[in-house]
BATOR-411600 format. One record per residue: residue in three letters; y, z, x of N, C-alpha, C in turn. Coordinates in steps of 0.1 Angstrom, whole numbers, plus 5000, padded with zeros to 4 digits. Each point is the difference from the previous one (the first is absolute). Layout:
BEGIN
<ALA <Y Z X> <Y Z X> <Y Z X>>
...
END
This chain:
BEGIN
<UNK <8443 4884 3058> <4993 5013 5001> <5004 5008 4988>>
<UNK <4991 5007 4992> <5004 5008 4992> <4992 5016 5000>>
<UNK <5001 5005 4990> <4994 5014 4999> <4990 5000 4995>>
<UNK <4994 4986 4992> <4983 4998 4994> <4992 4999 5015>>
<UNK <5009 4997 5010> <4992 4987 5010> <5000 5019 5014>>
<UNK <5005 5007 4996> <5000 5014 5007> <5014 4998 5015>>
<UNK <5007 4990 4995> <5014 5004 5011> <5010 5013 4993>>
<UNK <5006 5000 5015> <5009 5010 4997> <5014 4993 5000>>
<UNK <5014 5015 4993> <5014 4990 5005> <4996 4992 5007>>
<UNK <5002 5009 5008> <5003 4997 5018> <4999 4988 5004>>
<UNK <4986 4992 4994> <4992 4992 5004> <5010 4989 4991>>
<UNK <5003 5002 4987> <5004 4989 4995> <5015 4999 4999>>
<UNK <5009 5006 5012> <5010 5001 5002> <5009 5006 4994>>
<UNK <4998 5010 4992> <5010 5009 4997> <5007 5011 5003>>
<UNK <5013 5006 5004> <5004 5001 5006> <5007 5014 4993>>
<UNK <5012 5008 5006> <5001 5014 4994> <5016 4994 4991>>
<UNK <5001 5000 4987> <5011 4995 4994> <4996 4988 4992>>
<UNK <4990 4992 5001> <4995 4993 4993> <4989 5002 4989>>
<UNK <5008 4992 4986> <4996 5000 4983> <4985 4996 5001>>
<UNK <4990 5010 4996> <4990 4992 4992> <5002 4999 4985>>
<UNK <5000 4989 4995> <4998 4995 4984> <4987 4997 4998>>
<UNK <4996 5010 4991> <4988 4996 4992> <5000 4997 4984>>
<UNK <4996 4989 4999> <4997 4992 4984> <4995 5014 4994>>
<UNK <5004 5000 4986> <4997 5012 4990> <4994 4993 4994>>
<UNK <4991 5005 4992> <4988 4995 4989> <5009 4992 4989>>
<UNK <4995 4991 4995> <5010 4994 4989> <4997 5005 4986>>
<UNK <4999 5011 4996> <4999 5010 4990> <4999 5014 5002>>
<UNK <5005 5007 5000> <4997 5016 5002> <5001 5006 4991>>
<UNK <4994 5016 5005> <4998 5009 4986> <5012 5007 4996>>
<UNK <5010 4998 5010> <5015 5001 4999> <5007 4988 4988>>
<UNK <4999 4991 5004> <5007 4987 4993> <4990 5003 4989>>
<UNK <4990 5007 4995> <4999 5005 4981> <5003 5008 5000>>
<UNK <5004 5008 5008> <5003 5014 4992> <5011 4993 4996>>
<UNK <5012 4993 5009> <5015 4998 4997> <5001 4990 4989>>
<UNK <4990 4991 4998> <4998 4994 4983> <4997 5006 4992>>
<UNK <4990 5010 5000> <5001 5011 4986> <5008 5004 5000>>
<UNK <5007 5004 5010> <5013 5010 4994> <5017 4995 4993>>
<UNK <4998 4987 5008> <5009 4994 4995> <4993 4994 4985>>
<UNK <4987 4997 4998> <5001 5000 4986> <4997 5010 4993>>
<UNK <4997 5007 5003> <5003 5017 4990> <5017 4999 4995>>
<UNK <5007 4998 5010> <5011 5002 4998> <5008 4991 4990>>
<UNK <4996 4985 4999> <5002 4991 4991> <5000 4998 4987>>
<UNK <4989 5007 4999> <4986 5006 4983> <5012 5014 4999>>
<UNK <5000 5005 5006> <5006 5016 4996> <5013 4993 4996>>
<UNK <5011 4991 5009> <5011 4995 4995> <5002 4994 4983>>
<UNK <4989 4991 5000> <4996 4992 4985> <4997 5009 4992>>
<UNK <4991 5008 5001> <4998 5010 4991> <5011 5009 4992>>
<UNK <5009 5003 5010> <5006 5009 4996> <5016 4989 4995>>
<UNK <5001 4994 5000> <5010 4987 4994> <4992 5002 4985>>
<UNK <4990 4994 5002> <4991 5000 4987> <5006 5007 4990>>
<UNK <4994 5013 5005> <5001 5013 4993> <5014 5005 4994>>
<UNK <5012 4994 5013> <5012 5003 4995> <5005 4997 4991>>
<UNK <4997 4984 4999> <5009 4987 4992> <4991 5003 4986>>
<UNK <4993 5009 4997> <4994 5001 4986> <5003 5011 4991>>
END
């Protein structure tokens, strides 16, 4: 029984205290933000080495 098929908890035995786990998308617009920023941060670190050491 699921929630495409129109059951409820109740129906699929869940109970008050008990985890639902739902699978997250396997890319989010979170997981780029947190890659751009960590590479912003990388480029701005190199850059400024660059700039120092000259």
């Amino acid at each position: 029984m699921s929630f495409s098929k129109g059951g409820s908890l109740q129906e699929m035995g869940v109970r008050s205290g008990d985890q639902i786990v739902i699978p997250r998308k396997s890319f989010t617009g979170a997981d780029l933000n947190l890659f751009l920023n960590i590479s912003q941060i990388a480029l701005t670190l190199v850059l400024l080495y660059t700039t120092a050491t000259k």
